[in-house]
C-alpha positions as CSV (number, residue, x, y, z in Angstrom):
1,X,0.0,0.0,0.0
2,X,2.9,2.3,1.0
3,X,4.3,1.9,-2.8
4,X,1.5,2.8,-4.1
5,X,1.0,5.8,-2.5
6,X,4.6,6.9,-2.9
7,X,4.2,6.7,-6.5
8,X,0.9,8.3,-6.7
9,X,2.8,11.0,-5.0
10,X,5.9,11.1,-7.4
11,X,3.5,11.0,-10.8
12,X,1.7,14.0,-8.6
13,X,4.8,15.8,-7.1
14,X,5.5,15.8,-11.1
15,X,2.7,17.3,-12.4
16,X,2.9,19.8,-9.7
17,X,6.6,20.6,-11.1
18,X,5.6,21.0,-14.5
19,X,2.3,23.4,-13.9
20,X,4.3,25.3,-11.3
21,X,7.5,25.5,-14.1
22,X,4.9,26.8,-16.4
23,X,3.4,29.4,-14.0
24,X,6.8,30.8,-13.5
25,X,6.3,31.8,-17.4
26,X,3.5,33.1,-18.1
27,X,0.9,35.3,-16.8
28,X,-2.3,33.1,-16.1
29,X,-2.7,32.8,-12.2
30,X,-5.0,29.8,-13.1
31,X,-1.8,28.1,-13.3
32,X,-0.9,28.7,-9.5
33,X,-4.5,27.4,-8.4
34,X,-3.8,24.4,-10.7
35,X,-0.4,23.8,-9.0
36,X,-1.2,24.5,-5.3
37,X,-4.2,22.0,-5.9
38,X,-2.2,18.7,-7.1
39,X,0.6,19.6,-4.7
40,X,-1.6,19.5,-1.9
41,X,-3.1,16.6,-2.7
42,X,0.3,15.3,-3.5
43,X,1.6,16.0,0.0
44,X,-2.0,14.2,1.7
45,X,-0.5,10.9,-0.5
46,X,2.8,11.4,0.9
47,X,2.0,11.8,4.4
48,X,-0.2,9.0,3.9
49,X,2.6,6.6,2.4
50,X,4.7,7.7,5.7
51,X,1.9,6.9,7.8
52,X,1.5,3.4,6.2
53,X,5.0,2.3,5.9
54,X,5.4,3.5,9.7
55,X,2.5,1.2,10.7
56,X,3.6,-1.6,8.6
57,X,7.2,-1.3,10.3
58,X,6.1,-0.3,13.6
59,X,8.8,2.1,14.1
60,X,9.4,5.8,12.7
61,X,10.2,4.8,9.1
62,X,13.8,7.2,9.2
63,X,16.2,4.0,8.9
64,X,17.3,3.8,5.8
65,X,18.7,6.1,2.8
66,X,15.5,5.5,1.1
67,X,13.3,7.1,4.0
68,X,15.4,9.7,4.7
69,X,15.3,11.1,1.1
70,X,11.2,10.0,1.0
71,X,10.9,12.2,3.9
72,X,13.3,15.2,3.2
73,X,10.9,15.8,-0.4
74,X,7.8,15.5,2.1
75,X,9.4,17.9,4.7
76,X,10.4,20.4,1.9
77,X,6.4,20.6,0.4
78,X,5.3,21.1,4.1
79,X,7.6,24.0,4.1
80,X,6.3,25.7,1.1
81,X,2.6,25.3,2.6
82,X,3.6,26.5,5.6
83,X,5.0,29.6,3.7
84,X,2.5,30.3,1.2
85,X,-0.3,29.6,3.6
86,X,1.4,33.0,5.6
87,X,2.9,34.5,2.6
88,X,0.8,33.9,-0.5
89,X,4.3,33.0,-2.4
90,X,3.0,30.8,-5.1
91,X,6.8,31.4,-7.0
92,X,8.1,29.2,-4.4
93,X,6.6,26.5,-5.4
94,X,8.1,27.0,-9.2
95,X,11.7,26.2,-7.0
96,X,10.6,24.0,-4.4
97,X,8.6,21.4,-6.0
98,X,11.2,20.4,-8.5
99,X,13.5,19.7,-5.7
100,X,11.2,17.8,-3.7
101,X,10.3,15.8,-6.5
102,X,14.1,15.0,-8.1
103,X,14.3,13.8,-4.4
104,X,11.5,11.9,-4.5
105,X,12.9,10.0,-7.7
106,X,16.5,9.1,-6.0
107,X,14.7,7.6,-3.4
108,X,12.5,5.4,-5.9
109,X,15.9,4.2,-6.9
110,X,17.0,3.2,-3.5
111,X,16.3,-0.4,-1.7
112,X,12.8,-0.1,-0.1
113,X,13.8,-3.0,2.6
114,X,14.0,-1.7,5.8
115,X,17.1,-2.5,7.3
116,X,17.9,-4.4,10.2
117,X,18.9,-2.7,13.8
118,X,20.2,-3.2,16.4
119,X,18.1,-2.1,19.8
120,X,20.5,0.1,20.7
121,X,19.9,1.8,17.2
122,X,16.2,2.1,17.7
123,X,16.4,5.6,17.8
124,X,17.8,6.6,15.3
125,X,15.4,8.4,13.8
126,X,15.7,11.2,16.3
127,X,19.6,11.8,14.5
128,X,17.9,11.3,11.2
129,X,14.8,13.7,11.4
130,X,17.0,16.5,13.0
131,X,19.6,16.3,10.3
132,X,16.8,16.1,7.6
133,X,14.9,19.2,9.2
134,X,18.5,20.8,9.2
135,X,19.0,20.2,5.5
136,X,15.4,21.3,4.6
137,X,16.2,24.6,6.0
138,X,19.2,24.7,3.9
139,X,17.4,24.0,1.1
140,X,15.2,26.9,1.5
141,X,18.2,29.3,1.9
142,X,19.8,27.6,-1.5
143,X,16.1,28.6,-2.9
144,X,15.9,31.7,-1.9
145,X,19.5,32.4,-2.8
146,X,18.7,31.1,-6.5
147,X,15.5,33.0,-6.8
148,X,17.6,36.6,-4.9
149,X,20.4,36.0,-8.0
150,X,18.0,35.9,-11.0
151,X,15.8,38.6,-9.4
152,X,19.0,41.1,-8.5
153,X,20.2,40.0,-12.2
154,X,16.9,41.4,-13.9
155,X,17.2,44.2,-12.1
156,X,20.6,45.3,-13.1
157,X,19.7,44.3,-16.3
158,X,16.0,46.6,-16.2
159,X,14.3,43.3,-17.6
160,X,10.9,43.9,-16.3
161,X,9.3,40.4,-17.4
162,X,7.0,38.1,-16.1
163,X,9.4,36.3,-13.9
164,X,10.2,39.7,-11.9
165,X,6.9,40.6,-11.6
166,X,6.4,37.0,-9.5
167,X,9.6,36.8,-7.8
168,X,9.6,38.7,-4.2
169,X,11.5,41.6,-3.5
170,X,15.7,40.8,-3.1
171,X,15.0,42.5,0.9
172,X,12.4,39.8,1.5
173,X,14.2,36.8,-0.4
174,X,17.5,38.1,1.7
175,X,15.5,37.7,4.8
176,X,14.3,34.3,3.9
177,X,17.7,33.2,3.8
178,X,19.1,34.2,6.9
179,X,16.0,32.6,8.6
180,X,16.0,29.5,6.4
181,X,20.1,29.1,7.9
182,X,19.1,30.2,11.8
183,X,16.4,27.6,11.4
184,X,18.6,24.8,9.6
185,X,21.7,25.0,11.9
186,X,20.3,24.3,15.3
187,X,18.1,21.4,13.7
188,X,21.4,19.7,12.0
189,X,23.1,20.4,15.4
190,X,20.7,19.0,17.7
191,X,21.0,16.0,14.8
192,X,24.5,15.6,14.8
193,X,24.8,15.5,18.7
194,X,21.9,13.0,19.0
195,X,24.1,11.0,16.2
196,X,27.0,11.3,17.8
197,X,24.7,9.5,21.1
198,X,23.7,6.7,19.5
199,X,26.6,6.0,18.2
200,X,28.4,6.0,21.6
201,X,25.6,3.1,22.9
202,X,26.1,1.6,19.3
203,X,29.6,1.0,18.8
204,X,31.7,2.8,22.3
205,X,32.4,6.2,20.4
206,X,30.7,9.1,19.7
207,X,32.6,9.8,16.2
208,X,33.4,7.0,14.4
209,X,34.3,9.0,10.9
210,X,31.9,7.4,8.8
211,X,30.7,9.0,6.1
212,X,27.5,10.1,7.5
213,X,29.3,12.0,10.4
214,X,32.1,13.4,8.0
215,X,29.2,14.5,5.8
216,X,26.9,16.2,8.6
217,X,30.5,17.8,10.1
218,X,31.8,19.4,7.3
219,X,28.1,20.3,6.6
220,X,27.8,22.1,9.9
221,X,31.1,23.6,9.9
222,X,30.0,25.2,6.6
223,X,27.0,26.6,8.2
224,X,28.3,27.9,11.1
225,X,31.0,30.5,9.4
226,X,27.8,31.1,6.9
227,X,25.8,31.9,9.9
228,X,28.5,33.8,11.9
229,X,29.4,36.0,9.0
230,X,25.7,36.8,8.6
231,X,24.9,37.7,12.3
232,X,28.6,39.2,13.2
233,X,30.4,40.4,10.5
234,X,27.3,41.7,8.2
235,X,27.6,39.0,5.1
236,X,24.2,39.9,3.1
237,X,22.6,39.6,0.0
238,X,24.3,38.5,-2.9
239,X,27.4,37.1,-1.0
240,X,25.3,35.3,1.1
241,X,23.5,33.6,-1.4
242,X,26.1,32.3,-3.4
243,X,27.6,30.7,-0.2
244,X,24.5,28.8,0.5
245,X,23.9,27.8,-3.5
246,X,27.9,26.3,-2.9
247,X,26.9,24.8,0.5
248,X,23.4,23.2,-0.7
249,X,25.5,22.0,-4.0
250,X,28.1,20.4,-1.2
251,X,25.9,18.6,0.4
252,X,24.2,17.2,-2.3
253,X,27.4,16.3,-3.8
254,X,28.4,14.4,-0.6
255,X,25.2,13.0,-0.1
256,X,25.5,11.3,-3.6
257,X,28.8,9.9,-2.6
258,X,27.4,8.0,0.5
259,X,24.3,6.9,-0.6
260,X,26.5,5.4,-3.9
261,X,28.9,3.5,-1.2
262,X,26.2,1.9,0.6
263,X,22.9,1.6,1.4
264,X,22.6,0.6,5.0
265,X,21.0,1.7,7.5
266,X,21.8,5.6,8.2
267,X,23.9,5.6,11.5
């Protein structure tokens, strides 16, 4: 049953893509209403797979690679509700949706099995729905950063088009970016310490430097001169966008190269 929602949701999560792609083009607002309507009930399948595959497991299903990507794309399209809900922002969607949907489709390509733990791992899921909520939030800065560069670009370049007229103004996209990183960091560092925990009653030591941790380290260490450069020394606007397009593209990068090693259980 859980398959067959998750791939309702994918050929939905599409859909949504490609109306919201074509929104971001042209002028009819029907297209938004279109979008916003098979995304929603896009996400209702998702969080209906979750619910399914967590009752057929009987556990939080955040064990394996393929979970962890399934619900990264479902935590992304809550995001963008949440925000267009408060902020009427159908663009975001144009940005969002593709990205919860490409990761949607790598974890269709992953193992469904769930993997099997150890007791002492049972818990896992706390590390793994931390460092997702983390890398959500980072997501939504490396948006926001991509949507502040094209917007700032048409401006210097006095190419009043469609997609300036939809894209917010570069004070409130730069805003969304800081928040989207003061949000993200705390979450992936509440993640990595309740990583490095089970991995002391897993194995005897709290950093083991597998790829995970190396991954989620270098990741956080990122973040936090990002973050310190924007709170102390003033980093803003288009500096701090690039550096979150290069940190998002990092992580992706590195996630690529674990998930290609193996694909146990995440640990």
């Amino acid at each position: 049953m859980s398959v067959t929602l998750f791939m309702t949701t994918m050929v939905l999560y599409l859909a949504g893509t490609v109306f919201f792609l074509a929104y971001l083009l042209r002028r009819s607002e029907a297209l938004s209403k279109v979008s916003l309507a098979v995304t929603g009930i896009g996400f209702v399948s998702h969080t209906a797979a979750l619910a399914t595959r967590m009752m057929a497991e009987g556990h939080v299903p955040l064990t394996s690679f393929y979970e962890a990507m399934s619900f990264f794309s479902w935590a992304l399209v809550l995001v963008f509700l949440g925000v267009e809900i408060r902020h009427r922002m159908h663009v975001l969607g144009s940005f969002i949706l593709p990205l919860a949907f490409l990761s949607l489709l790598s974890a269709a390509a992953l193992p469904k099995e769930v993997p099997t733990l150890e007791p002492v791992l049972r818990t896992v899921w706390v590390h793994v729905t931390l460092s997702m909520l983390g890398t959500v939030g980072f997501a939504v800065a490396f948006v926001a950063g991509i949507m502040y560069l094209i917007q700032d670009g048409l401006l210097k370049s006095k190419r009043f088009n469609v997609l300036y007229a939809k894209l917010p103004p570069l004070d409130f996209l730069d805003k969304l970016n800081q928040q989207a990183i003061v949000t993200g960091f705390p979450l992936l560092t509440l993640g990595i310490i309740a990583g490095a925990i089970s991995a002391e009653f897993a194995r005897g030591s709290y950093l083991n430097w597998n790829p995970e941790q190396t991954w989620a380290l270098a990741t956080w260490l990122f973040y936090f001169v990002v973050l310190m450069g924007r709170l102390t020394v003033g980093w803003r606007a288009k500096r701090a966008a690039y550096l979150t397009i290069i940190g998002f593209a990092g992580v992706v990068l590195t996630f690529i190269g674990v998930v290609l090693k193996g694909h146990g259980p995440v640990t």
